[in-house]
SERO-4910 file (N, C-alpha, C, O; in steps of 0.05 Angstrom, whole numbers):
BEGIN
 pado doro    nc1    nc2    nc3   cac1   cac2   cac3    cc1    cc2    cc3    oc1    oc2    oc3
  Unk    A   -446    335   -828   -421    323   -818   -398    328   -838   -399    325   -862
  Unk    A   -377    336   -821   -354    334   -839   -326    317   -834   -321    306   -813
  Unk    A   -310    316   -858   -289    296   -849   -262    315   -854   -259    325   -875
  Unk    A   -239    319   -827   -219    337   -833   -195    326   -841   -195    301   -836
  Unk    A   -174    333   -851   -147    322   -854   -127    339   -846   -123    360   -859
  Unk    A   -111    333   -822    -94    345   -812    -68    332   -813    -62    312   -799
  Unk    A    -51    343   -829    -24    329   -822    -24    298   -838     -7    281   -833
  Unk    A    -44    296   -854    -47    269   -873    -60    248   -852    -56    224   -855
  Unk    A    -75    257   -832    -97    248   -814   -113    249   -810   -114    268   -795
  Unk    A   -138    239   -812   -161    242   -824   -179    243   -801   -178    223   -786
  Unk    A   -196    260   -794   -220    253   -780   -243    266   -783   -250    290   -784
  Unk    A   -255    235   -785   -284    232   -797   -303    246   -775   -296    253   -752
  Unk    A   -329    249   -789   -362    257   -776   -355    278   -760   -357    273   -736
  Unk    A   -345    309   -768   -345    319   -743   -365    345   -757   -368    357   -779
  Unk    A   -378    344   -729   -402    369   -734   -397    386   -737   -374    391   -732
  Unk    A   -417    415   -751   -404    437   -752   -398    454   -729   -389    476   -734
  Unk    A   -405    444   -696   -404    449   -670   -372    447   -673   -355    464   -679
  Unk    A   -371    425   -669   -341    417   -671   -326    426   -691   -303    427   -683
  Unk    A   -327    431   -709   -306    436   -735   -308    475   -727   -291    490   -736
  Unk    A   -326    484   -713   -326    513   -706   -311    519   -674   -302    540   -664
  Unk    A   -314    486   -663   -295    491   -635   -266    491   -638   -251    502   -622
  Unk    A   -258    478   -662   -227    478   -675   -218    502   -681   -197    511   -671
  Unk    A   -236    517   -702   -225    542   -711   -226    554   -684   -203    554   -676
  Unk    A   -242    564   -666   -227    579   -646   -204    575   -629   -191    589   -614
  Unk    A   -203    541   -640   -181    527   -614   -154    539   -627   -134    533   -614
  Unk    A   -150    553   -650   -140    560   -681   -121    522   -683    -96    519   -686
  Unk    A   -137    502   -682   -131    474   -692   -127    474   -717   -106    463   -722
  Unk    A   -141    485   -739   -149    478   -759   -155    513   -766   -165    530   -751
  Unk    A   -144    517   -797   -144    539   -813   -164    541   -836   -177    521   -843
  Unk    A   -167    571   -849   -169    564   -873   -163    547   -896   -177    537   -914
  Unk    A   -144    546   -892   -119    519   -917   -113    486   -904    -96    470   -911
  Unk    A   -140    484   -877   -137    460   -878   -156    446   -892   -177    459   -893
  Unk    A   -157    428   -901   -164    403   -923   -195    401   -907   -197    400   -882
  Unk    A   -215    400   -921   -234    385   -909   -260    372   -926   -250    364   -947
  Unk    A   -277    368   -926   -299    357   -943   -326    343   -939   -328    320   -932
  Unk    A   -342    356   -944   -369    335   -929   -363    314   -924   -339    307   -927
  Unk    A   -384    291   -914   -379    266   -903   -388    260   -925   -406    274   -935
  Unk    A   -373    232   -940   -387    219   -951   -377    225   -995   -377    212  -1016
  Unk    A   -371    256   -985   -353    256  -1012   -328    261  -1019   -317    276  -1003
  Unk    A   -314    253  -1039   -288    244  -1053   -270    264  -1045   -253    261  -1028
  Unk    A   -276    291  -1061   -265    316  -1068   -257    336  -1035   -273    349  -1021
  Unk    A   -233    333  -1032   -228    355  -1011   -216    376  -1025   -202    381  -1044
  Unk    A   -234    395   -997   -228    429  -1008   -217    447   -982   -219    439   -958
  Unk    A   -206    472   -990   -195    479   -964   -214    495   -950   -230    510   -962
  Unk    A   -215    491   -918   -233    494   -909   -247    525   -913   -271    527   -906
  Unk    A   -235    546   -921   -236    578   -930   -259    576   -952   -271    596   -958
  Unk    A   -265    551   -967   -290    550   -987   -317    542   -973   -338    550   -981
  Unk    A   -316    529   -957   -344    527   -937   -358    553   -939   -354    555   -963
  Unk    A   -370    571   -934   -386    594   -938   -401    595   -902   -406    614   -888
  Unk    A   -405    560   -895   -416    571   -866   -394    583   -838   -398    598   -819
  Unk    A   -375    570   -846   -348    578   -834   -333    600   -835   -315    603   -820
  Unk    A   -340    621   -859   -328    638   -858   -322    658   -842   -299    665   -838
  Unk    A   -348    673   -828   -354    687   -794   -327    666   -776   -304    671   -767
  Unk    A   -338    648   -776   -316    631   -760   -281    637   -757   -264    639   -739
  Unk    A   -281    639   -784   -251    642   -793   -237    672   -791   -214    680   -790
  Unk    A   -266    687   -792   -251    720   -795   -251    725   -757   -244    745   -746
  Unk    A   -259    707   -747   -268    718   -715   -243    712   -703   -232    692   -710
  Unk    A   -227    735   -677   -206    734   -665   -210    712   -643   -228    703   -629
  Unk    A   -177    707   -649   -185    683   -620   -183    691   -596   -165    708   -592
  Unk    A   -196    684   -581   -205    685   -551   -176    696   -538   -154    687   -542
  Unk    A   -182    712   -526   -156    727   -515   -153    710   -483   -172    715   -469
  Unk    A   -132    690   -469   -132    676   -447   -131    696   -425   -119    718   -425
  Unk    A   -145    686   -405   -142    705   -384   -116    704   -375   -104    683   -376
  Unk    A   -105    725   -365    -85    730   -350    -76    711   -320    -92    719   -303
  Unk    A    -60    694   -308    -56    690   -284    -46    699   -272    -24    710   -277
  Unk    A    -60    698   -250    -47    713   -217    -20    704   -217    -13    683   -226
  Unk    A      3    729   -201     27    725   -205     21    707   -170      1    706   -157
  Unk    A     44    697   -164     43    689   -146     33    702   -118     21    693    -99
  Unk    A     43    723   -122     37    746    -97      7    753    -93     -7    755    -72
  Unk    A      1    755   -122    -33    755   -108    -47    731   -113    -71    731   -114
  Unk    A    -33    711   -115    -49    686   -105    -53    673    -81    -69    656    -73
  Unk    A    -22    693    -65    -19    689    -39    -39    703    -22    -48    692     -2
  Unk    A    -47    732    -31    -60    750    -24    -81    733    -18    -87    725      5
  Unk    A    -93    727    -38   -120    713    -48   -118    689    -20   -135    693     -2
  Unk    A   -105    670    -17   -106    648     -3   -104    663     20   -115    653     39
  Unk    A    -90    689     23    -81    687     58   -106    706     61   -101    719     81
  Unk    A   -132    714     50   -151    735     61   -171    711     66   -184    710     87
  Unk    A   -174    687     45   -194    666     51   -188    647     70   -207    634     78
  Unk    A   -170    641     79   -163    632    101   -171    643    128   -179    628    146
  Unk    A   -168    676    130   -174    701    152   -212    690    147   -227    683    166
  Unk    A   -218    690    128   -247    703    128   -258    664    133   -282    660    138
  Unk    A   -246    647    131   -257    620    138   -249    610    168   -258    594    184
  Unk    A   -232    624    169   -218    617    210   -242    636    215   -258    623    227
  Unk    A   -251    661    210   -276    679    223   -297    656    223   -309    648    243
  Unk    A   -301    648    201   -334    633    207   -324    615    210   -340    602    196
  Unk    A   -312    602    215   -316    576    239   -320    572    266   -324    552    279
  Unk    A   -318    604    273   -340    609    298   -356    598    297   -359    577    310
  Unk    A   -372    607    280   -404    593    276   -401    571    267   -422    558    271
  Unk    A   -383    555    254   -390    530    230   -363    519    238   -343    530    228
  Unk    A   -359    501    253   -330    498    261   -323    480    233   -299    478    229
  Unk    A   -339    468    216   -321    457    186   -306    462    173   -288    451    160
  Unk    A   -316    493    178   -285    517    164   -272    509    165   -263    500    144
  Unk    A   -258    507    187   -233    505    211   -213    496    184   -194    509    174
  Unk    A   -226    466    175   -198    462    162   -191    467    142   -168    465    134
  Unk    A   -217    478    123   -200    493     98   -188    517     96   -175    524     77
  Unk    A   -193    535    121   -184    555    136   -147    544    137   -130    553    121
  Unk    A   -143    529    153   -117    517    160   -108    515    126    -98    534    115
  Unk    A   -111    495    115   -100    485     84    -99    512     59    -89    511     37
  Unk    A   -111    530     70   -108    558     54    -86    574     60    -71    588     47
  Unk    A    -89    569     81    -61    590    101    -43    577     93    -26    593     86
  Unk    A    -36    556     89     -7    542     93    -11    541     61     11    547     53
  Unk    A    -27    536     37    -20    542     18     -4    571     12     17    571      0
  Unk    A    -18    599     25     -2    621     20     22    624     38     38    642     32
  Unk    A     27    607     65     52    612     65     69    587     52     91    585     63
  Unk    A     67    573     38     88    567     19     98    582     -3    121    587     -9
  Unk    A     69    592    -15     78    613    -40     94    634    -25    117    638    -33
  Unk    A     87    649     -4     97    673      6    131    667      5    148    682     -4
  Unk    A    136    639     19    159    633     22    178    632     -3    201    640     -5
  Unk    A    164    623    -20    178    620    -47    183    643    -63    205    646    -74
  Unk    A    158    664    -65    160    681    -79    155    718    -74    148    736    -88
  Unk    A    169    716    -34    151    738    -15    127    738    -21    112    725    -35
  Unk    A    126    767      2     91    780     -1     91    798     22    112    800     34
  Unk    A     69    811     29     76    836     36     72    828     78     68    805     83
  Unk    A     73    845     98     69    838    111     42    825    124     38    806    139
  Unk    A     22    849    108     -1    853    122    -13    818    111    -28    804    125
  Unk    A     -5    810     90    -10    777     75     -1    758     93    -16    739     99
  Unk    A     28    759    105     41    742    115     23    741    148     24    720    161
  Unk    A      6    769    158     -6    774    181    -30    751    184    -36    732    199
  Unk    A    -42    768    155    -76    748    146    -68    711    162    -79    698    180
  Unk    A    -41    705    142    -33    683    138    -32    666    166    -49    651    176
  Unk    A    -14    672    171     -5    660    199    -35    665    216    -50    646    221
  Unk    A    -42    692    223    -73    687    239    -88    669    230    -98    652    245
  Unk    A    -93    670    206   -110    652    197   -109    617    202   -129    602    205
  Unk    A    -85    611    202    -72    583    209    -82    577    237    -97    558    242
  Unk    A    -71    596    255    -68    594    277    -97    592    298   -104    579    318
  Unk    A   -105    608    285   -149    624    302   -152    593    289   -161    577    306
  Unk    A   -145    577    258   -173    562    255   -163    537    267   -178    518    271
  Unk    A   -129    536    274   -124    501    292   -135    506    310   -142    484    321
  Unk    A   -143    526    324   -156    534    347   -184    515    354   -186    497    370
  Unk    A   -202    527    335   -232    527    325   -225    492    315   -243    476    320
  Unk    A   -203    482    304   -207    455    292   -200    439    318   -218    424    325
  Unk    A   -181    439    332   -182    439    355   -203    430    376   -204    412    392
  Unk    A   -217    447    371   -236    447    393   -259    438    381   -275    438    399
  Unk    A   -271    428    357   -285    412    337   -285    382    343   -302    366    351
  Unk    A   -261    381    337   -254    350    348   -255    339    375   -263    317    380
  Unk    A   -246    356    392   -252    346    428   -276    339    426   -284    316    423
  Unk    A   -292    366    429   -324    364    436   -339    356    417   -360    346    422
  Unk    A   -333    360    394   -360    352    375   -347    322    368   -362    305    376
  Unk    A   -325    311    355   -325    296    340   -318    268    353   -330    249    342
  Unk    A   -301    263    374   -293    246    393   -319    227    408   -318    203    413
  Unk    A   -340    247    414   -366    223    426   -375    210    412   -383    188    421
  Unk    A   -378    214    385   -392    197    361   -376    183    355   -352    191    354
  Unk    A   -383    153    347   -372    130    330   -381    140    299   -365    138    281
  Unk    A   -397    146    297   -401    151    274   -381    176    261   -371    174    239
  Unk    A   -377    194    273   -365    211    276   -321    211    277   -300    223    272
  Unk    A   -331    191    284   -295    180    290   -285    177    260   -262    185    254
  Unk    A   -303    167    241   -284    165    217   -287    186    204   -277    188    182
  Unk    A   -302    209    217   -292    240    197   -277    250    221   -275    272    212
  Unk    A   -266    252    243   -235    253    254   -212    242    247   -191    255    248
  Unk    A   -213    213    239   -195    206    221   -182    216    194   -159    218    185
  Unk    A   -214    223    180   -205    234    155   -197    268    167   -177    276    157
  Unk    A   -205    282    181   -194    305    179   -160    306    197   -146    325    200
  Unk    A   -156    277    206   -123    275    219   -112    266    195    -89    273    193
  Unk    A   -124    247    171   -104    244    155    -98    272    140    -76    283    135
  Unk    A   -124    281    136   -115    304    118   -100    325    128    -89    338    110
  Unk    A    -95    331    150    -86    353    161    -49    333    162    -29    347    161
  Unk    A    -48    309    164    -28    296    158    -12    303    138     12    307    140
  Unk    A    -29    302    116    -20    307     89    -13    343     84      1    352     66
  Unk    A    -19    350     95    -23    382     91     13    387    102     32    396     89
  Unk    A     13    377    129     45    381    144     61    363    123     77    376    110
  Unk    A     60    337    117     80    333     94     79    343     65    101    346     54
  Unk    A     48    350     48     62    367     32     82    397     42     96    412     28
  Unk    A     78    397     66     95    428     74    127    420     79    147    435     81
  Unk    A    126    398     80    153    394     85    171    400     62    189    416     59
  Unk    A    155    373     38    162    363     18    178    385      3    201    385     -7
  Unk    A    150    418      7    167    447    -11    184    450     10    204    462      2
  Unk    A    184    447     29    205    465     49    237    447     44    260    454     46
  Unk    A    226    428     38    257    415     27    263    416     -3    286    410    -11
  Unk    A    244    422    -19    250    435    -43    260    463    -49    276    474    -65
  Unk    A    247    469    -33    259    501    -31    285    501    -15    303    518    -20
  Unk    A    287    489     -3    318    484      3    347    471     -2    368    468     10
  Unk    A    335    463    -28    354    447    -46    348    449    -78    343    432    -95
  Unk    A    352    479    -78    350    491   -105    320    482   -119    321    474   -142
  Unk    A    297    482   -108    278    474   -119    277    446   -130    258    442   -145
  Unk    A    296    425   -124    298    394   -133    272    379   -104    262    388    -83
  Unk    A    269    360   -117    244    353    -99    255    329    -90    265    317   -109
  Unk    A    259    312    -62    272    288    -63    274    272    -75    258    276    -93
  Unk    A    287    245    -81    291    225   -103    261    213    -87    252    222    -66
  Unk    A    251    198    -99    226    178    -91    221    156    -83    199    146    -80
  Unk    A    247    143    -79    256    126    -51    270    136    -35    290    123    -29
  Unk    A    268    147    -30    276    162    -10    271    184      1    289    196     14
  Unk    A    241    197     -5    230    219      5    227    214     44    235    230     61
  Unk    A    215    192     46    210    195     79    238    198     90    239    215    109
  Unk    A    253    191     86    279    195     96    295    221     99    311    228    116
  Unk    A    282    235     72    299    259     63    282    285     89    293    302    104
  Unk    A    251    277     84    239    295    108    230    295    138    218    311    152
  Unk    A    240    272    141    229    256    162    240    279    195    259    295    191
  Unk    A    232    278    216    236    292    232    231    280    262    230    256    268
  Unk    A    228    301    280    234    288    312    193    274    309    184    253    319
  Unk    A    174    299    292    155    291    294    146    272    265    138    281    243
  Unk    A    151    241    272    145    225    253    124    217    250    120    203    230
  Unk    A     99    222    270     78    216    275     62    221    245     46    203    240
  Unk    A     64    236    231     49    246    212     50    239    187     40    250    167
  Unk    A     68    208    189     72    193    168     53    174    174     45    161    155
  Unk    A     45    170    195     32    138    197     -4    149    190    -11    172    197
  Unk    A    -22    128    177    -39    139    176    -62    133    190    -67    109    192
  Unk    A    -82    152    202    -98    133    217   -114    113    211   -120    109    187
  Unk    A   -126     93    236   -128     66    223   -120     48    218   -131     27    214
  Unk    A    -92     53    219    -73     25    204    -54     19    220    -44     37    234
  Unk    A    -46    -10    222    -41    -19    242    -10      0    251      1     14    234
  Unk    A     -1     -3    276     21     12    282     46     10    275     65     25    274
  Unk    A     41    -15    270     80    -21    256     84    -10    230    107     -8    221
  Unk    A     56     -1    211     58     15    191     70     37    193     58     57    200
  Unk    A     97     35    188    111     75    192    100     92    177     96    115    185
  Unk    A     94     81    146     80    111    139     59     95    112     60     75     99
  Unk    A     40    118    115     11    111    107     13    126     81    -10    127     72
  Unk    A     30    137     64     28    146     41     44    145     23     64    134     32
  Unk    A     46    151     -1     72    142    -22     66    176    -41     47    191    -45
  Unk    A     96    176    -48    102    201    -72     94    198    -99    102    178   -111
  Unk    A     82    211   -108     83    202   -139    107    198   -145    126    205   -131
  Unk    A    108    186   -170    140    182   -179    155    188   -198    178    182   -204
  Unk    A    134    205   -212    138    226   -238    152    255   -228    162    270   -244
  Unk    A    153    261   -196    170    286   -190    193    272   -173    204    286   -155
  Unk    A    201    240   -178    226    238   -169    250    256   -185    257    255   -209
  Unk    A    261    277   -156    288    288   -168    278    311   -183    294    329   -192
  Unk    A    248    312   -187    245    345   -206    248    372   -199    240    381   -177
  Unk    A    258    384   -217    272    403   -209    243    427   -203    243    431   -227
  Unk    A    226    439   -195    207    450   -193    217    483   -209    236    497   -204
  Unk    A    186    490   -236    203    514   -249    165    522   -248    146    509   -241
  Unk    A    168    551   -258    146    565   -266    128    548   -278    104    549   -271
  Unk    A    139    527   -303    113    512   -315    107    493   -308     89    480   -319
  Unk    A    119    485   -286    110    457   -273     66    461   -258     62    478   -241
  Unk    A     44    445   -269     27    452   -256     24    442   -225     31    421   -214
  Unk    A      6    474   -213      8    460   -186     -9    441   -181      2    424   -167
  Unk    A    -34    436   -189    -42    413   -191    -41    380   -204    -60    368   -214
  Unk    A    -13    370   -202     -8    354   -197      2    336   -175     15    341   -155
  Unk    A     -6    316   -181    -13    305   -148     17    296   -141     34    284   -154
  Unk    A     16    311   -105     47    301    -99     51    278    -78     69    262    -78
  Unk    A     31    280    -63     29    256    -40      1    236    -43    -19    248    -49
  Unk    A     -3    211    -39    -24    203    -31    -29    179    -15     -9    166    -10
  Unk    A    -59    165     -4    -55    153     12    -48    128     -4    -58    124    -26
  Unk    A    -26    107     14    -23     84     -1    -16     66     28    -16     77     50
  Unk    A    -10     37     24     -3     20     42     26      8     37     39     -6     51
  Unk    A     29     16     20     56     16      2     86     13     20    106      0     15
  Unk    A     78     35     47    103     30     64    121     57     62    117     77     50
  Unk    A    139     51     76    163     81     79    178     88     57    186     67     48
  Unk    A    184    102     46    197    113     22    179     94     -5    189     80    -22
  Unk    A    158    100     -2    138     88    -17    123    103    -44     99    109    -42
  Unk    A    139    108    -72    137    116    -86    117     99   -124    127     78   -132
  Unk    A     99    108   -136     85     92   -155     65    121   -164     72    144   -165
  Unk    A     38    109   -171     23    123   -177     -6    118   -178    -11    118   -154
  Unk    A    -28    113   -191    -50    106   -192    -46     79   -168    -51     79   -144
  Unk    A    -38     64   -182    -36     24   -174    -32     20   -145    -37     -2   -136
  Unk    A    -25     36   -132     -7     38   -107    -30     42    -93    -36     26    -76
  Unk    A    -50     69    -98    -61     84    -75    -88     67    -64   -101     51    -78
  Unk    A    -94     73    -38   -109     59    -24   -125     65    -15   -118     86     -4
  Unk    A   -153     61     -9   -180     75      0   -176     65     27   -160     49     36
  Unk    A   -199     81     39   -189     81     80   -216     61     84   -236     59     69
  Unk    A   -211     47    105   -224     21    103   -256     25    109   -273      7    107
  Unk    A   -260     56    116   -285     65    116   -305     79    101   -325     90    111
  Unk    A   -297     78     75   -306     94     44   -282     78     32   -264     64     41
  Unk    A   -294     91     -6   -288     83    -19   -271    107    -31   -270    111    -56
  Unk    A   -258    123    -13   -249    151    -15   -212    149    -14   -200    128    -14
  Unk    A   -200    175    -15   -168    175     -3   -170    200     -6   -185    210    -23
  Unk    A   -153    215     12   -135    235     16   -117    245     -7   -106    223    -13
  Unk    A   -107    262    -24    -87    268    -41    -78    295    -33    -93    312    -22
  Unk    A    -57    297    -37    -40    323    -35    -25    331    -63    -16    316    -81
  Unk    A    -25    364    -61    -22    360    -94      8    388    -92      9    399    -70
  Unk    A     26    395   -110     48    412   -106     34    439    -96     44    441    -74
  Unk    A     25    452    -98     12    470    -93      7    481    -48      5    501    -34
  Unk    A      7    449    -48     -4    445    -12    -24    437    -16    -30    428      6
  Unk    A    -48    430    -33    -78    430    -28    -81    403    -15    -62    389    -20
  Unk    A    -97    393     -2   -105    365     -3   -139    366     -7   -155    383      1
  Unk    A   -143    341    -20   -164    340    -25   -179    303    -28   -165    285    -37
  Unk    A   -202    299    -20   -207    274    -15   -220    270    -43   -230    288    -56
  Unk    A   -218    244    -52   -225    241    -78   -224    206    -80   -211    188    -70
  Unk    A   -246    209    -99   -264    172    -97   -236    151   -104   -214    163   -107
  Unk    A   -238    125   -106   -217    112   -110   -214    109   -139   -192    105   -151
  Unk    A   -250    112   -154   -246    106   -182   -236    129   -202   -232    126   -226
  Unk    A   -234    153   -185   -225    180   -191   -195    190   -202   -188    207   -218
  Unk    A   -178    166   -181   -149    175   -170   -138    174   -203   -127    195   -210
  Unk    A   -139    151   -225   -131    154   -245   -137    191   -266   -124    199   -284
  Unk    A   -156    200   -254   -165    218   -280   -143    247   -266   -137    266   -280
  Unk    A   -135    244   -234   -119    264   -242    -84    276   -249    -68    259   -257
  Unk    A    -77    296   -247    -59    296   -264    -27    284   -246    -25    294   -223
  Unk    A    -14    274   -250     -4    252   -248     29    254   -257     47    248   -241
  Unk    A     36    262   -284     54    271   -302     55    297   -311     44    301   -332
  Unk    A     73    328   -293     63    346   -293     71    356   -323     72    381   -325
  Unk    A     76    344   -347     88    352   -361     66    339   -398     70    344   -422
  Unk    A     46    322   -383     31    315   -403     -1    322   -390     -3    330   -366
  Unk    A    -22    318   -406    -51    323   -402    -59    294   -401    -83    293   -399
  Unk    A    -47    270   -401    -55    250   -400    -60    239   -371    -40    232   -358
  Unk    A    -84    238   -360    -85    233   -326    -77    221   -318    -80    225   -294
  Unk    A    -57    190   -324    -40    176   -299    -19    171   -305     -5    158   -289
  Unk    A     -6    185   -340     18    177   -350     38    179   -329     38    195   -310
  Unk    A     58    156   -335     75    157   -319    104    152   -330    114    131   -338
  Unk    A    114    172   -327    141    175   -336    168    155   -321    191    152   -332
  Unk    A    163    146   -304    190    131   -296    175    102   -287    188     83   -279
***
């Protein structure tokens, strides 16, 4: 065990697992301070002898990311190839749908070529088809069954208002609405897709904005996985974060939508761990 000092901060018991996961993290150098556990005398870490391999080894070169164009690529061929098997597996259907409309947002934002924009749109279109026709016949006779129609109407809910949300970002210099006032800012002839199912009808809308992208301006380093919509009871122009969101009265689950378009269902005791504040690693910080 050893104990490090960084910056006149000390931390104790760390293994040589760990004190070798630093040097690649390049955390910690040769000339930082360190010393067995337990004795007086710190030395710089370049006198250790087991560390030294460690220290002469290059750091890990980061993979490269997909520019947007072929992320679009990427989303608009798995979309084509998940609307295909939902022939057979009509489940596809809707990650088929939520792929497509992820690449045409990017496409929108950042082009792409035709034959992408082709994948895209078919892909949307063949799998509402197939989802479509899932729900009539398969999912509607079952009671049991009724609350995974619900969950796939909220989600597909969420999927049309994250599409809005960029389509009005992208149309106002990449600024994202203020957060009392998002339902207002996107709201349309079809309002249906605010209310969520389940809940009683005078509820106008079944979800709230995070409130860390009130007014944000959307740039290259913003991550897309931060969460932009989710379910809450909260009400219309209904903006917060963790505290707010609400599990559906039939699991212990919710719906999230994240900048990117994704939506994804995730436990209630979950909703804190993800990212929240697109500008820290801390999972529910909240900036306003």
């Amino acid at each position: 065990m050893y104990d490090i000092r960084i910056k006149d901060e000390n931390h104790d018991r760390l293994s040589a697992e760990q004190v070798r996961d630093w040097i690649q993290q390049r955390l910690i150098d040769g000339n930082t301070s360190m010393r067995p556990h337990g004795e007086e005398q710190w030395r710089s870490l370049s006198s250790f002898p087991e560390f030294e391999e460690d220290l002469q080894r290059p750091a890990p070169i980061p993979p490269i990311p997909p520019t947007p164009q072929e992320k679009s690529k990427r989303l608009a061929q798995k979309s084509l190839e998940l609307g295909i098997l939902s022939i057979f597996c009509g489940i596809t259907a809707l990650p088929a749908i939520i792929q497509s409309i992820r690449a045409l947002i990017l496409m929108r934002k950042y082009g792409g070529s035709k034959g992408t924009w082709g994948k895209a749109i078919f892909g949307l279109i063949f799998s509402s088809c197939i989802f479509a026709g899932v729900v009539f016949f398969v999912v509607a006779p079952f009671q049991a069954a009724n609350a995974m129609a619900e969950e796939i109407n909220c989600a597909n809910n969420m999927v049309q208002l994250a599409l809005a949300m960029r389509i009005y970002e992208d149309d106002h210099s990449d600024i994202f609405p203020r957060a009392n006032q998002w339902c207002d800012a996107i709201q349309s002839t079809n309002n249906v897709i605010f209310h969520r199912p389940a809940t009683p009808k005078k509820q106008r809308c079944g979800y709230a904005m995070n409130r860390n992208l009130d007014g944000l301006k959307i740039t290259s380093d913003v991550p897309l996985d931060t969460v932009l919509l989710f379910e809450s009871d909260a009400g219309w122009n209904a903006s917060g974060g963790p505290e707010i969101a609400s599990a559906h009265h039939y699991g212990p689950t919710l719906n999230v939508a994240f900048i990117d378009g994704s939506v994804d269902r995730i436990k209630i005791e979950d909703i804190g761990k993800l990212r929240w504040n697109p500008y820290t690693n801390s999972p529910a910080g909240m900036t306003k």
